[in-house]
SETORRO-765342 format. One line per field, with one value per residue: residue number from 1; residue in one letter; x, y, z of N, C-alpha, C, O in turn. Coordinates in Angstrom, 1 decimal, decimal comma, m for minus. Atoms other than C-alpha are relative to their C-alpha. Layout:
N
baro: NUM  ...
volum: A  ...
n.east: X  ...
n.north: Y  ...
n.up: Z  ...
ca.east: X  ...
ca.north: Y  ...
ca.up: Z  ...
c.east: X  ...
c.north: Y  ...
c.up: Z  ...
o.east: X  ...
o.north: Y  ...
o.up: Z  ...
***
This chain:
73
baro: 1  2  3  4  5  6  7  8  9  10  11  12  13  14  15  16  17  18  19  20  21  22  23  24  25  26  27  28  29  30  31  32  33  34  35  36  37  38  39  40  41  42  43  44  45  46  47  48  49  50  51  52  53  54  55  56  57  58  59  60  61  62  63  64  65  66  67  68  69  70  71  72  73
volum: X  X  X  X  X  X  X  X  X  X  X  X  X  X  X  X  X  X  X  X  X  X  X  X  X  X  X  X  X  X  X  X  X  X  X  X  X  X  X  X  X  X  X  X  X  X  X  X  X  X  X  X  X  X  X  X  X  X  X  X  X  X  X  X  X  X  X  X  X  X  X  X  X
n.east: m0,7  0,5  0,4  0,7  m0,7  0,5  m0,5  0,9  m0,2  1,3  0,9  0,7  m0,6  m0,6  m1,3  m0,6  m0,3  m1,2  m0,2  m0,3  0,3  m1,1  0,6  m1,4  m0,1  m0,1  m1,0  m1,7  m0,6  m0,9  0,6  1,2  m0,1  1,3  0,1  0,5  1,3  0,4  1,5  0,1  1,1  0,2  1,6  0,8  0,3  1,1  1,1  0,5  m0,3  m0,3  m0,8  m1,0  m1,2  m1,9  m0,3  m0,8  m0,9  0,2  1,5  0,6  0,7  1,3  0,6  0,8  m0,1  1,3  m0,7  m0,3  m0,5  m1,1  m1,3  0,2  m1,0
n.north: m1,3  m0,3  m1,3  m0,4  m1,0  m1,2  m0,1  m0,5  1,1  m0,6  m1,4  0,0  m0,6  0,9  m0,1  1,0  0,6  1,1  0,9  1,1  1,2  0,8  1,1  1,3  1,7  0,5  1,1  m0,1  m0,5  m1,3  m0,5  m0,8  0,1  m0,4  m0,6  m1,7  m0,4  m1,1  m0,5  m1,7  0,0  m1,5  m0,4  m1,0  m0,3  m0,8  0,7  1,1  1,2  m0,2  1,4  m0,4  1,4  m1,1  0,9  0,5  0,7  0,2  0,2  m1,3  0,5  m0,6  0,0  m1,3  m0,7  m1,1  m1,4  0,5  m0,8  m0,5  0,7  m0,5  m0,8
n.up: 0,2  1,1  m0,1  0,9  1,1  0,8  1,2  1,2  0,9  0,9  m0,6  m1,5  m0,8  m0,7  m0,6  0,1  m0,9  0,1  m0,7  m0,1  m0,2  m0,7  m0,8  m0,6  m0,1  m1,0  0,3  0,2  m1,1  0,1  m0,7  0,1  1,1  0,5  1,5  m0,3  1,1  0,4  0,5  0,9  0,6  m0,8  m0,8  0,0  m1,3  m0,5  0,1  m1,1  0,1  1,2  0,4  0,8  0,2  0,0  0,2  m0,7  0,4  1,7  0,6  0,1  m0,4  0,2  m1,3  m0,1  m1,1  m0,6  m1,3  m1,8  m0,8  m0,1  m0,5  m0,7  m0,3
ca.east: 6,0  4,9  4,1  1,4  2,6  0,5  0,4  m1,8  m3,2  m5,6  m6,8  m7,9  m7,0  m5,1  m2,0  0,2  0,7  4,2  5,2  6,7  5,5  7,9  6,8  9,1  10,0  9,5  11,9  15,4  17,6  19,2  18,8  15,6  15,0  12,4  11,3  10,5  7,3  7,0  3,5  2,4  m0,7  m2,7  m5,5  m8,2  m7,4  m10,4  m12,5  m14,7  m14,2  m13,1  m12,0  m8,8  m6,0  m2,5  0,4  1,9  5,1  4,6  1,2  m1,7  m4,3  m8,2  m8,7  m11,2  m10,6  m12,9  m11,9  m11,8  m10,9  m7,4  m4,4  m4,1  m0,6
ca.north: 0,7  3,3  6,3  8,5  10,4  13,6  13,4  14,7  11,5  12,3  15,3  13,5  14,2  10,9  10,1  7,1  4,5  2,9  0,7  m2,3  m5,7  m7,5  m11,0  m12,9  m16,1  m18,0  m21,0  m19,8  m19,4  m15,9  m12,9  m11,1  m13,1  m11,8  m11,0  m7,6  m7,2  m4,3  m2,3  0,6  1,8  4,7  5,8  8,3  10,0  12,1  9,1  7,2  4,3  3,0  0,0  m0,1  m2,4  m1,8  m4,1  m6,3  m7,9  m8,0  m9,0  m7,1  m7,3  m6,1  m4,5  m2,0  0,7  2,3  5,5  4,6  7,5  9,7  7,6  8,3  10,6
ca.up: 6,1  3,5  2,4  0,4  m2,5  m3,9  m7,8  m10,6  m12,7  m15,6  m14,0  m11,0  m7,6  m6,7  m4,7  m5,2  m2,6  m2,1  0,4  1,9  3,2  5,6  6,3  9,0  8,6  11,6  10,4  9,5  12,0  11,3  12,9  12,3  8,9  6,2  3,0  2,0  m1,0  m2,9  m2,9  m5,3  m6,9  m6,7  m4,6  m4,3  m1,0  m0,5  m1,4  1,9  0,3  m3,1  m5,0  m6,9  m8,1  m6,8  m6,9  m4,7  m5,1  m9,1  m9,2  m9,6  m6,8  m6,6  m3,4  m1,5  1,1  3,3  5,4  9,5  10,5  11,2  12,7  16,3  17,2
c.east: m0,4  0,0  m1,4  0,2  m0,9  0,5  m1,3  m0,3  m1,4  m0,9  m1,0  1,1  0,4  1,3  0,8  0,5  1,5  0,2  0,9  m0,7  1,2  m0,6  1,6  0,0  0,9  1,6  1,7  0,4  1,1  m0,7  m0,9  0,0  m1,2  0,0  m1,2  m0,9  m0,5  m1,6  0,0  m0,9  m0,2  m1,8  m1,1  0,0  m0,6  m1,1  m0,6  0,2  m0,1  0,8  1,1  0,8  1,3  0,9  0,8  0,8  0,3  m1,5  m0,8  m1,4  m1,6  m0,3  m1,0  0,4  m1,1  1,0  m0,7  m0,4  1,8  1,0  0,1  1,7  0,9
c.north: 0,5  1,5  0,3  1,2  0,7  m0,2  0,1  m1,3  0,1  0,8  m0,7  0,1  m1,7  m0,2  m1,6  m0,8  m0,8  m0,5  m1,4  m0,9  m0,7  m1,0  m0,8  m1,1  m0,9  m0,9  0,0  0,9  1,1  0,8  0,9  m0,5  0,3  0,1  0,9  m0,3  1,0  0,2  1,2  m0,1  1,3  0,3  1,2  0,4  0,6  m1,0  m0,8  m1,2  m0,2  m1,5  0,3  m1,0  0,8  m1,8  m0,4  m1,5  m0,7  m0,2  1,3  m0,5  1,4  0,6  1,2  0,6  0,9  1,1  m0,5  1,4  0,4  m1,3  0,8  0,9  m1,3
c.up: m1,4  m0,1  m1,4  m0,9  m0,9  m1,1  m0,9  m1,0  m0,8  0,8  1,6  1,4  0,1  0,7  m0,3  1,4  m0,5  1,4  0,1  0,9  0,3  0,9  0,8  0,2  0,9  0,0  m0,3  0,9  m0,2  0,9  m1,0  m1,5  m0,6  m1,4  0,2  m1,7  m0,2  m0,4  m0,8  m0,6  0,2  0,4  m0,3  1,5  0,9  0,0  1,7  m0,5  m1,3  m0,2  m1,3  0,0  0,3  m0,1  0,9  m0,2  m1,6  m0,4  0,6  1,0  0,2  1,4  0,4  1,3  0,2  1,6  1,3  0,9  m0,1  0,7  1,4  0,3  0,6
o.east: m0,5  0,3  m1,7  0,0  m1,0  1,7  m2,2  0,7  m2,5  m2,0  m1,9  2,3  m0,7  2,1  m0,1  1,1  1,8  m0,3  1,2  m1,1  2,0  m1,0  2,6  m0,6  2,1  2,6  2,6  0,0  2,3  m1,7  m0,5  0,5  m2,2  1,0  m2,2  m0,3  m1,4  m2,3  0,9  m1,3  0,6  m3,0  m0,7  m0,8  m0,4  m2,1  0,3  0,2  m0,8  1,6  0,9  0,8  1,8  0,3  1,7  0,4  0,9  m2,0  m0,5  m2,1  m1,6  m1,0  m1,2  0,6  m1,8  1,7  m1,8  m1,2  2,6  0,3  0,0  2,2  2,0
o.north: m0,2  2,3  m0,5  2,4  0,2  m0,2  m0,6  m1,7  0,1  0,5  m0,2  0,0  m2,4  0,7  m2,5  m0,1  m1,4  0,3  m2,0  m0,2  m1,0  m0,8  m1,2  m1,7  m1,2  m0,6  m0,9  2,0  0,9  0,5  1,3  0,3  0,1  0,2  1,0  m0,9  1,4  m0,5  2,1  m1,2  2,1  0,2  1,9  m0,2  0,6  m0,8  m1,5  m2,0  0,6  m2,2  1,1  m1,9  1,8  m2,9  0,4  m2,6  m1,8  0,2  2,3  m1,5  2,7  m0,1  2,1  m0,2  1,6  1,1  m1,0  1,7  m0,4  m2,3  2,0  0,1  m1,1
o.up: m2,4  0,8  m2,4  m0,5  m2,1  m1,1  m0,8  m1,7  m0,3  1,2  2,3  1,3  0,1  0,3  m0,3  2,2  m1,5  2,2  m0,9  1,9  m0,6  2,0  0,3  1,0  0,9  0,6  m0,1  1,2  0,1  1,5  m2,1  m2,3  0,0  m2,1  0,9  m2,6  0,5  m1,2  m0,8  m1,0  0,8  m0,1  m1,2  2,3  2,1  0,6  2,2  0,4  m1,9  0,6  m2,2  0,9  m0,1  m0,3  1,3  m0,3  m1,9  m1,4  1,3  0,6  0,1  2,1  m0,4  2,2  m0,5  2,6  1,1  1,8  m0,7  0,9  1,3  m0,6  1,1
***
């Protein structure tokens, strides 16, 4: 779950990613048990592909995105 958020950052066009990460854990017996890991960083959303650090769940991770294609409806 997430979204992408339009914002002005040293004059470049980038957008900020925020999100959540909900891993479920198989083993305890409640209902629907989980932990939730905050994401955030910020992207280049016109870029085809691009390497950048965002952060997930306090740490800071290295990762690369490559454009796919649209999301289907």
């Amino acid at each position: 779950m997430g979204r992408l958020l339009p914002q002005r950052v040293h004059h470049m066009r980038l957008s900020a990613i925020r999100g959540t990460y909900e891993i479920p854990l198989r083993r305890i017996r409640t209902r629907n048990p989980s932990i939730r890991v905050p994401i955030f960083g910020d992207v280049d959303p016109f870029a085809r592909s691009q390497n950048t650090t965002i952060s997930v769940g306090g740490k800071t991770i290295d990762i690369e995105i490559t454009y796919l294609g649209p999301l289907p409806p």
